[in-house]
C-alpha positions as a Markdown table, in Angstrom:
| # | Residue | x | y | z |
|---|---|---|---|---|
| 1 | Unk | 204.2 | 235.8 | 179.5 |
| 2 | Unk | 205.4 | 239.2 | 181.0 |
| 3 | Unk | 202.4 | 242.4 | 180.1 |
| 4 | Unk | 203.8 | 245.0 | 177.7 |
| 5 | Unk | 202.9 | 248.2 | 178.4 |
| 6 | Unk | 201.8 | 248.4 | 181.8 |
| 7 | Unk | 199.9 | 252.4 | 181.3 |
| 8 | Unk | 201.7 | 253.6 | 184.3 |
| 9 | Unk | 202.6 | 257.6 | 183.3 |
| 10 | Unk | 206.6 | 257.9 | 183.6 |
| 11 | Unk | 206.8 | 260.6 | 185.9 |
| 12 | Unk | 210.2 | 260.9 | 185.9 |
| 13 | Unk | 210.0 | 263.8 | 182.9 |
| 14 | Unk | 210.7 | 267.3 | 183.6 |
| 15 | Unk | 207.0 | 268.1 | 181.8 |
| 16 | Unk | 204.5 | 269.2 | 184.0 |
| 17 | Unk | 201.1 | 268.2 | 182.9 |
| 18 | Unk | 199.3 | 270.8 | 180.4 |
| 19 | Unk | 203.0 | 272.4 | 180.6 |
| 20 | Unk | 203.2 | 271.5 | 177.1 |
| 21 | Unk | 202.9 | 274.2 | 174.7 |
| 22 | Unk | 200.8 | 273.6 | 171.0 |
| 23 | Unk | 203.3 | 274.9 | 168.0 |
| 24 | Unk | 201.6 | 278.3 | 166.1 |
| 25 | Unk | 199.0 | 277.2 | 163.5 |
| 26 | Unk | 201.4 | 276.5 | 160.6 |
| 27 | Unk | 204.7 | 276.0 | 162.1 |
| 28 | Unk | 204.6 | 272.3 | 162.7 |
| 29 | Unk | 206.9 | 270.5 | 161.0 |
| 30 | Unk | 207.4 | 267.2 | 161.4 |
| 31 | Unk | 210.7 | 265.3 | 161.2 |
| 32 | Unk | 209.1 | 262.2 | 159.9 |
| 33 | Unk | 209.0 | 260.8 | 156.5 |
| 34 | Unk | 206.0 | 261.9 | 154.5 |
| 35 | Unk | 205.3 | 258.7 | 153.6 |
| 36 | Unk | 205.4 | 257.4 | 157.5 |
| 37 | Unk | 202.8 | 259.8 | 158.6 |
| 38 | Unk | 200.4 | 258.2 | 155.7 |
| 39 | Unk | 200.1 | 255.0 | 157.0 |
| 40 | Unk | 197.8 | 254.2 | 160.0 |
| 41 | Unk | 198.7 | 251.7 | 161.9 |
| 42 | Unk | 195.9 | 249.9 | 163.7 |
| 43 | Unk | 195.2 | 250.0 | 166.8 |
| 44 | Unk | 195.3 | 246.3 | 168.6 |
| 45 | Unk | 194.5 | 245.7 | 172.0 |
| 46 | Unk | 196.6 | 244.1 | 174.8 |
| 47 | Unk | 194.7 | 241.2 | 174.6 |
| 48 | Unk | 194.6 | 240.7 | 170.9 |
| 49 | Unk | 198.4 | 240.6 | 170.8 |
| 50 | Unk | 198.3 | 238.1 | 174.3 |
| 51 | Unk | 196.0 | 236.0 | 172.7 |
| 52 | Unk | 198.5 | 235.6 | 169.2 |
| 53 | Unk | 201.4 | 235.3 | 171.5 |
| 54 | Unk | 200.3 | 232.8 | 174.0 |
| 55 | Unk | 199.2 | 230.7 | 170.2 |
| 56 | Unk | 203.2 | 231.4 | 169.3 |
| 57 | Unk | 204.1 | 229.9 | 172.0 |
| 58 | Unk | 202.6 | 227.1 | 172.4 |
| 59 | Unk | 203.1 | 226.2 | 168.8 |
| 60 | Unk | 207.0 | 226.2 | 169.7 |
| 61 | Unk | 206.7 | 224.0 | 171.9 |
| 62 | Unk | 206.1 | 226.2 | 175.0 |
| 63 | Unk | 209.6 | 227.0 | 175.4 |
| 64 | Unk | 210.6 | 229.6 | 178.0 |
| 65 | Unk | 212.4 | 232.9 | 177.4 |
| 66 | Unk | 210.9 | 233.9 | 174.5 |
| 67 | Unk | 208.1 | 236.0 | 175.6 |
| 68 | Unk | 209.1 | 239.3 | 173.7 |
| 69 | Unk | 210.1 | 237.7 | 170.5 |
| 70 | Unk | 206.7 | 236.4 | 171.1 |
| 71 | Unk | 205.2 | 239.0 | 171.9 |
| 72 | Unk | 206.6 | 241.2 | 169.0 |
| 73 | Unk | 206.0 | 238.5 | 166.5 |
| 74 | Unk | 202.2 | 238.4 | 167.5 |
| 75 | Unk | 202.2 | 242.2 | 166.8 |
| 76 | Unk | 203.7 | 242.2 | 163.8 |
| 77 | Unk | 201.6 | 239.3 | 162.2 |
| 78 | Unk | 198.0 | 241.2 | 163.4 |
| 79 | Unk | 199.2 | 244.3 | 162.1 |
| 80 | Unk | 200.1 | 242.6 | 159.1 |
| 81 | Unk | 196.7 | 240.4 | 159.0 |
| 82 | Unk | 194.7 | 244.1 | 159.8 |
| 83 | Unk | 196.7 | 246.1 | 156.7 |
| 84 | Unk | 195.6 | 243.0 | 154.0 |
């Protein structure tokens, strides 16, 4: 099963680090739906989400070539398991 997320920075954006400036206090306005910003999601750890995957799997059957769908199904089902 391929590792999601690997935490290597992409350096390849113009941004310098601490280039970035904070808006003025009050002018932040976000584009997002109010109700988006409301909910929380949880945070799961790598190995949470390997641990559901590699159960996916191998209750298909172990097929190959489904590692994201996997993987994305894993995270999806915590996430939903952490909101109930």
């Amino acid at each position: 099963m391929a590792k999601k997320n690997s935490g290597m920075l992409n350096t390849s954006s113009p941004l310098k680090a601490g280039s970035a400036q904070a808006p003025a206090s009050g002018s932040y306005q976000s584009s997002a739906h109010p109700t988006a910003r409301a909910i929380a999601l949880p945070r799961l750890s790598h190995e949470q989400i390997a641990r559901r995957a590699k159960a996916i799997w191998e209750k298909k059957g172990r097929p190959s070539g489904q590692d994201e769908q996997n993987w994305y199904q894993a995270e999806a089902e915590l996430r939903t398991e952490s909101q109930a």
